[in-house]
C-alpha positions as a LaTeX table, in Angstrom:
\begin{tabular}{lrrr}
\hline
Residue & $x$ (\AA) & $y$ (\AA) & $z$ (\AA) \\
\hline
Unk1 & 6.86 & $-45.02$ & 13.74 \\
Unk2 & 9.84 & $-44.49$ & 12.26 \\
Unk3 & 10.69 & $-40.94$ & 14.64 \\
Unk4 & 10.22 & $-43.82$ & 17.37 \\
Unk5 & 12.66 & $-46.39$ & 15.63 \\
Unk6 & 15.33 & $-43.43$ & 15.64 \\
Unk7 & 15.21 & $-42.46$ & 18.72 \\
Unk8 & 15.81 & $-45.97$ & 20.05 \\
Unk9 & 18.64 & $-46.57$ & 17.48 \\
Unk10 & 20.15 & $-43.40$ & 18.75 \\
Unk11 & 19.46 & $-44.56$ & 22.79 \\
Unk12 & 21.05 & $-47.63$ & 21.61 \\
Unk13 & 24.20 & $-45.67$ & 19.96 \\
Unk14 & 24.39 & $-43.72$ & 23.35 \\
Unk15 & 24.83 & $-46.59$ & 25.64 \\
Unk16 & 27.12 & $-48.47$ & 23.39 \\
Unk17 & 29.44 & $-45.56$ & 22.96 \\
Unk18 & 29.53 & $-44.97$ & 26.91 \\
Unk19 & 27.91 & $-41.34$ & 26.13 \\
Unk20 & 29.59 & $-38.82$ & 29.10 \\
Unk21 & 26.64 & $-36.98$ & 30.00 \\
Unk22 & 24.50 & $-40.43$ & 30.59 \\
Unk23 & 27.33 & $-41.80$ & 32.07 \\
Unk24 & 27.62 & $-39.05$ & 34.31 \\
Unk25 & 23.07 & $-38.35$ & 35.14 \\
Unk26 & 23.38 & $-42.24$ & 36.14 \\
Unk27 & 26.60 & $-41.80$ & 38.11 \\
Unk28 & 25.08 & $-39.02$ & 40.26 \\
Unk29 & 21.85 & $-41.60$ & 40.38 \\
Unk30 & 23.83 & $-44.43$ & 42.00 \\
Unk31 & 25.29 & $-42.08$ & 44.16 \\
Unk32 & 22.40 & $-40.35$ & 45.67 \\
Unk33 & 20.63 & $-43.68$ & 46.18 \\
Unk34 & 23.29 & $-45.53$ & 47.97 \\
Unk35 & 23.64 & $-43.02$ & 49.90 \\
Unk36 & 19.68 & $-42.52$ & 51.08 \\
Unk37 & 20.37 & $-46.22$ & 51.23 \\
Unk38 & 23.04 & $-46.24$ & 53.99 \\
Unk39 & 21.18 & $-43.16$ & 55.79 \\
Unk40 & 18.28 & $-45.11$ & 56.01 \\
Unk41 & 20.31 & $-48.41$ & 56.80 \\
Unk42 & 22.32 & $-46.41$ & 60.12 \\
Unk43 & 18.22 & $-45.06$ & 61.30 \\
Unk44 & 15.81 & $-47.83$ & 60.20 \\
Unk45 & 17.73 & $-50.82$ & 61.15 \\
Unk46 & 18.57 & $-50.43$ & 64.74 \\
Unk47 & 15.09 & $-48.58$ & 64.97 \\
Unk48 & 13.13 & $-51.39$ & 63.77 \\
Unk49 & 15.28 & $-54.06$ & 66.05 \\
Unk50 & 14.43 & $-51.54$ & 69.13 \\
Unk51 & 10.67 & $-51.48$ & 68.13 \\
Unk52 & 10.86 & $-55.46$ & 67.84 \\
Unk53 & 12.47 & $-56.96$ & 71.12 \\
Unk54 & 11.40 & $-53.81$ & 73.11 \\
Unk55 & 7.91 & $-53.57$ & 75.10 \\
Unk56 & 6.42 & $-49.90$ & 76.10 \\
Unk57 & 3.51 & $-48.23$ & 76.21 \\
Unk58 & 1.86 & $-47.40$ & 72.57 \\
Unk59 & 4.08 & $-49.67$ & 70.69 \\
Unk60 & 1.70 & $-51.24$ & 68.81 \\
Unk61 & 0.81 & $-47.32$ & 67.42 \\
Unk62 & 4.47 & $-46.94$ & 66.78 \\
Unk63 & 3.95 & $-49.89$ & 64.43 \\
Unk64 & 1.06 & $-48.98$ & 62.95 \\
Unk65 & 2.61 & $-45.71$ & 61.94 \\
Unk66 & 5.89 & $-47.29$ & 60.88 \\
Unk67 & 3.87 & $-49.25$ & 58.39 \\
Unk68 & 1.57 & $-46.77$ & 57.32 \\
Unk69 & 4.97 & $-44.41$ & 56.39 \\
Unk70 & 5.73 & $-47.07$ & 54.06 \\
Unk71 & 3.55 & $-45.46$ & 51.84 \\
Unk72 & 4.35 & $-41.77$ & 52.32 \\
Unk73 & 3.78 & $-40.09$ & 48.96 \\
Unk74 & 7.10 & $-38.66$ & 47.81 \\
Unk75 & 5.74 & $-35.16$ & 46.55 \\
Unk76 & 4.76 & $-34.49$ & 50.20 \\
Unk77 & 8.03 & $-35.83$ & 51.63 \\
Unk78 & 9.67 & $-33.21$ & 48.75 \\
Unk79 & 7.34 & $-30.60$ & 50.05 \\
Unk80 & 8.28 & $-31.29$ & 53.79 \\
Unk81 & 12.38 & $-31.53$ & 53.25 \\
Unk82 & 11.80 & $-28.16$ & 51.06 \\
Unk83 & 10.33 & $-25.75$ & 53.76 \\
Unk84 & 13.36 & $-27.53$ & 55.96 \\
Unk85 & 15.84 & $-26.68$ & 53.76 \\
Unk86 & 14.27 & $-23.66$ & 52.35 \\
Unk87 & 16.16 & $-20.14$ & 53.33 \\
Unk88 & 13.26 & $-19.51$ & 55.78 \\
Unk89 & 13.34 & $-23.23$ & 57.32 \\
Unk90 & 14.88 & $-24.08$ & 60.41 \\
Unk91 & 17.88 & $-25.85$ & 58.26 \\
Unk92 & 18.58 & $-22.92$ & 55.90 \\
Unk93 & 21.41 & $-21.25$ & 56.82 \\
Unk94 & 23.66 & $-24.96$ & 55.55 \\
Unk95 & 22.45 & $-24.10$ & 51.91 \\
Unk96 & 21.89 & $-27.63$ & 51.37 \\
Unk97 & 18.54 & $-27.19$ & 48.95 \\
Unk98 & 19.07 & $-27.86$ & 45.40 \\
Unk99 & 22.01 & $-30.18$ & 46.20 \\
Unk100 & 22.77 & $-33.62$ & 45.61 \\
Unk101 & 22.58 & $-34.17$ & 49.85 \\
Unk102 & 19.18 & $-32.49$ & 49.90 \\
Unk103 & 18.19 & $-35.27$ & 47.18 \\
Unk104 & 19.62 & $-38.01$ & 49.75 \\
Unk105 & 17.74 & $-36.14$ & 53.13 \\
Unk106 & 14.32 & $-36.64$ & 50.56 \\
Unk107 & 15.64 & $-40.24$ & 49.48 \\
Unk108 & 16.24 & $-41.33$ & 53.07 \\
Unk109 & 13.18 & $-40.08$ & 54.27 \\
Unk110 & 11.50 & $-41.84$ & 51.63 \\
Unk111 & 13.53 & $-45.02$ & 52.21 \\
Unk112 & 13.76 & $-45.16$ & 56.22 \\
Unk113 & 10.24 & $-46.53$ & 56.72 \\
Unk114 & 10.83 & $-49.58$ & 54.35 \\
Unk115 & 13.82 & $-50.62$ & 55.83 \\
Unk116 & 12.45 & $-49.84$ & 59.31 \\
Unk117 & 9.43 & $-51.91$ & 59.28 \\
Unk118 & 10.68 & $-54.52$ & 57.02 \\
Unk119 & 13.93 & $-55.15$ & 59.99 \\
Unk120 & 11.13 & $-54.61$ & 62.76 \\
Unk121 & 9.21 & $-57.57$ & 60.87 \\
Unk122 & 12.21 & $-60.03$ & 60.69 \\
Unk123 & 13.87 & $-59.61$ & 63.90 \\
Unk124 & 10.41 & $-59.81$ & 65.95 \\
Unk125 & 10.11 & $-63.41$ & 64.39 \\
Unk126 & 13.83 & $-63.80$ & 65.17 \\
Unk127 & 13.11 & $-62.78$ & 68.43 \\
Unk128 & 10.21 & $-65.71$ & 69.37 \\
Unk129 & 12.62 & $-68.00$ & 68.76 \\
Unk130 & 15.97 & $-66.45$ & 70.83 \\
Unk131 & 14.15 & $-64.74$ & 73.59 \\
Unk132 & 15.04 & $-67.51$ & 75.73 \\
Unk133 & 17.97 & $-68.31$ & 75.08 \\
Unk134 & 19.06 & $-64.65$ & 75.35 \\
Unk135 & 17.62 & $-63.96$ & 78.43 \\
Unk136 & 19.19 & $-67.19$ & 80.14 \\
Unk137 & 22.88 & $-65.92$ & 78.72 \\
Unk138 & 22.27 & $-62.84$ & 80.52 \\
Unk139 & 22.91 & $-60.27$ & 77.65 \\
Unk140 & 21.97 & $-57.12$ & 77.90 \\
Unk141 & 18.87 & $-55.27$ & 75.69 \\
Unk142 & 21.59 & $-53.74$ & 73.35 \\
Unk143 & 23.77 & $-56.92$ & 72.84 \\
Unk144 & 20.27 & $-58.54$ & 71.98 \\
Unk145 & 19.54 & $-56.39$ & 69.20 \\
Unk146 & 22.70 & $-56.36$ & 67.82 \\
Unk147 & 22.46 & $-60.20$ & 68.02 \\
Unk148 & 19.71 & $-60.56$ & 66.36 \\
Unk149 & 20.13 & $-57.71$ & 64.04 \\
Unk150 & 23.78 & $-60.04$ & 62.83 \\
Unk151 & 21.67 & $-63.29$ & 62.35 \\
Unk152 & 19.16 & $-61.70$ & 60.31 \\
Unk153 & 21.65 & $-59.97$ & 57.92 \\
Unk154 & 20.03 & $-61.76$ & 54.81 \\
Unk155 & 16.88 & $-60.72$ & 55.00 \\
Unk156 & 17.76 & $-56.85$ & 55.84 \\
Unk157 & 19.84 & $-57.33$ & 52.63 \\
Unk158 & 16.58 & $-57.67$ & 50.82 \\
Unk159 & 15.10 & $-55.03$ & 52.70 \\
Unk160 & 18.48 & $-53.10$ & 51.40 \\
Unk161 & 17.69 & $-53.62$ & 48.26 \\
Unk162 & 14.10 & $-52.94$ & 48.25 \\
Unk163 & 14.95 & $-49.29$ & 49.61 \\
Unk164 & 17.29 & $-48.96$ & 46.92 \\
Unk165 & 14.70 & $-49.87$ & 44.51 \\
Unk166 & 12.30 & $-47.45$ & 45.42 \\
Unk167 & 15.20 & $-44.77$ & 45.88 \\
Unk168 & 16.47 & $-45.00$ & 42.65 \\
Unk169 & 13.10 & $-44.42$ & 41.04 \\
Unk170 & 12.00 & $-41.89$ & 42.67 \\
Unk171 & 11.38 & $-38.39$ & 40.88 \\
Unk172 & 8.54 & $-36.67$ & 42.69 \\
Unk173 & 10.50 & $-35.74$ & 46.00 \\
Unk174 & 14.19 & $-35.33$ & 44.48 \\
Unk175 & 12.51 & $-32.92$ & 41.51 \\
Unk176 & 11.44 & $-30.56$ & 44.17 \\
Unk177 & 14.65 & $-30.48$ & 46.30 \\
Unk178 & 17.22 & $-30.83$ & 44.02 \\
Unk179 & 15.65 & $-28.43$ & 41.22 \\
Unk180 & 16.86 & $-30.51$ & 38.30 \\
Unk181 & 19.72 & $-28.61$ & 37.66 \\
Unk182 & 22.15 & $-29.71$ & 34.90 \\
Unk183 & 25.93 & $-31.51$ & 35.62 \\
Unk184 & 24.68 & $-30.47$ & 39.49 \\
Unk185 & 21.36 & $-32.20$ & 40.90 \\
Unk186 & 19.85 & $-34.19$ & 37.33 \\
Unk187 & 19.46 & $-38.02$ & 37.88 \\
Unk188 & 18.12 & $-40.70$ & 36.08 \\
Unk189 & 14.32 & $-40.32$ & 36.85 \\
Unk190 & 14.07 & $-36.28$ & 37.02 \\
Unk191 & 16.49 & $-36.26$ & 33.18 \\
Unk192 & 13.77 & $-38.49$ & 31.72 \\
Unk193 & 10.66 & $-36.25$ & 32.43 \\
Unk194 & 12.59 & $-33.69$ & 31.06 \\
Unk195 & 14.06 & $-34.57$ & 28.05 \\
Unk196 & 10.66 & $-36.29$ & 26.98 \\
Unk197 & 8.71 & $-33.21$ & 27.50 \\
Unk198 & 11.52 & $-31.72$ & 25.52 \\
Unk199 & 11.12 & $-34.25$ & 22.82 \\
Unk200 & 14.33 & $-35.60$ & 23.73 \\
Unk201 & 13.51 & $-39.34$ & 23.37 \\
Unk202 & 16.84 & $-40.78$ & 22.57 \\
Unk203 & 18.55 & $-39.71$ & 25.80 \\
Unk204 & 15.23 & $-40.26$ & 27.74 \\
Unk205 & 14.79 & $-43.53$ & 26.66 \\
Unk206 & 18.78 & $-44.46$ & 26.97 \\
Unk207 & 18.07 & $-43.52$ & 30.69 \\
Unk208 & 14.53 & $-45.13$ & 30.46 \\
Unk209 & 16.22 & $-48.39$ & 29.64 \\
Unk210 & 19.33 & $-48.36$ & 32.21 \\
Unk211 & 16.34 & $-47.64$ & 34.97 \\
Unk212 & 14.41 & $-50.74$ & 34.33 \\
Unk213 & 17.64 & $-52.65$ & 33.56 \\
Unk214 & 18.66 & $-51.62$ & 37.46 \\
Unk215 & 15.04 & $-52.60$ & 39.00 \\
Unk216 & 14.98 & $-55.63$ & 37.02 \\
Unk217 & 18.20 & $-56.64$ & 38.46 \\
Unk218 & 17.44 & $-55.42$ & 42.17 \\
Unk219 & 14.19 & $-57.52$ & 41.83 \\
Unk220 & 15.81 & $-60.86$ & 41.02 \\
Unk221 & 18.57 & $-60.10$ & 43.72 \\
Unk222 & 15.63 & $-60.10$ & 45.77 \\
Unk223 & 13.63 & $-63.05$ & 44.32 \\
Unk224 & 16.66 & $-64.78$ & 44.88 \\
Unk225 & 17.46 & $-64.03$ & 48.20 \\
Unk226 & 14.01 & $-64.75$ & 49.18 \\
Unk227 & 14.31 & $-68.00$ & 47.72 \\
Unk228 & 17.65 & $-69.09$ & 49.24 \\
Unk229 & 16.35 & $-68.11$ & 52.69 \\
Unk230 & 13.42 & $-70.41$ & 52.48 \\
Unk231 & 15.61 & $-72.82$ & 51.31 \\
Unk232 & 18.18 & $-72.53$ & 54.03 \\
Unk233 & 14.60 & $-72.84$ & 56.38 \\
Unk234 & 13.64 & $-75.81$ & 55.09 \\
Unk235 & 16.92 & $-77.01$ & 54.28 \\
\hline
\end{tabular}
């Protein structure tokens, strides 16, 4: 008991001091999430907007898969981006594995589905109620998405920050890409399963508590967004 009443004192002591190497591992976090973020942002959002106002043949499987990759498990995702990136992959010869853009490729991967259903999902109800409207003004299919994907910026905000959420706690994908390496590829997640097996706890749980601290936060954001949207609807 009092081994674990140390090694939160001594968390405590590193995140009031502003500690340079935790400042750094969550620096390197941010960074490598926002980014997956914004790659998954540029793909999933006009992807799901197509997928919405568009009708072809087999769309319903495209949206069956779209939500089923929701749920991709991130060690296969790791596994997948590895043999990609790996010497012997097809993407080898840019030496991107065990790099902090490797850990965004994995991240985005990861990431791309949420955002890509979750827009698909907004603008298609979005869409029942502008169809006409659009189609009397004469716009074409591409002005119509990016219509609709401008009115229904609040909601892809939340579906922003729900990516980011599950980006930023990743470990199982960015542990196989980016190799863990220290001061080069070690974020928040990947630092904590290795400094506890270590016996590390004061830096793990430091880490531990600026992790929950950051979903905590992103889940209110959300909550709250959520909850001035159905306002604003019933407003």
């Amino acid at each position: 008991m009092s081994d674990l009443a140390t090694a939160f004192r001594d968390a405590l002591d590193l995140l009031l001091s502003l500690d340079p190497e935790l400042a750094a591992i969550v620096a390197l976090s941010l960074q490598v999430s926002l980014g997956a973020v914004a790659v998954a942002a540029l793909v999933g959002m006009p992807l799901g907007a197509v997928v919405a106002v568009g009708r072809f043949p087999g769309r319903m499987a495209v949206v069956v898969l779209m939500n089923a990759l929701m749920g991709l498990p991130p060690v296969v995702v790791g596994l997948v981006v590895y043999l990609l990136l790996s010497r012997a992959g097809p993407l080898g010869a840019f030496g991107l594995l065990y790099t902090p853009t490797a850990m965004v490729i994995a991240q985005a991967v990861l990431v791309t589905p949420i955002i890509a259903a979750l827009t698909r999902q907004t603008v298609e109800d979005l869409w029942g109620e502008y169809e006409e409207q659009l189609r009397v003004l004469g716009v074409s299919r591409l002005e119509m998405v990016a219509t609709l994907l401008w009115d229904a910026r609040p909601s892809l905000l939340t579906g922003l920050l729900a990516g980011f959420g599950r980006a930023v706690a990743e470990v199982g994908a960015v542990i196989i890409v980016g190799g863990n390496i220290n001061h080069v590829t070690r974020v928040m997640t990947t630092t904590i399963a290795l400094e506890t097996s270590k016996g590390n706890l004061s830096l793990a749980l430091g880490l531990g508590i600026i992790l929950v601290a950051i979903t905590v936060t992103v889940s209110a954001l959300v909550m709250a967004m959520r909850g001035r949207e159905g306002r604003a609807v019933h407003g």
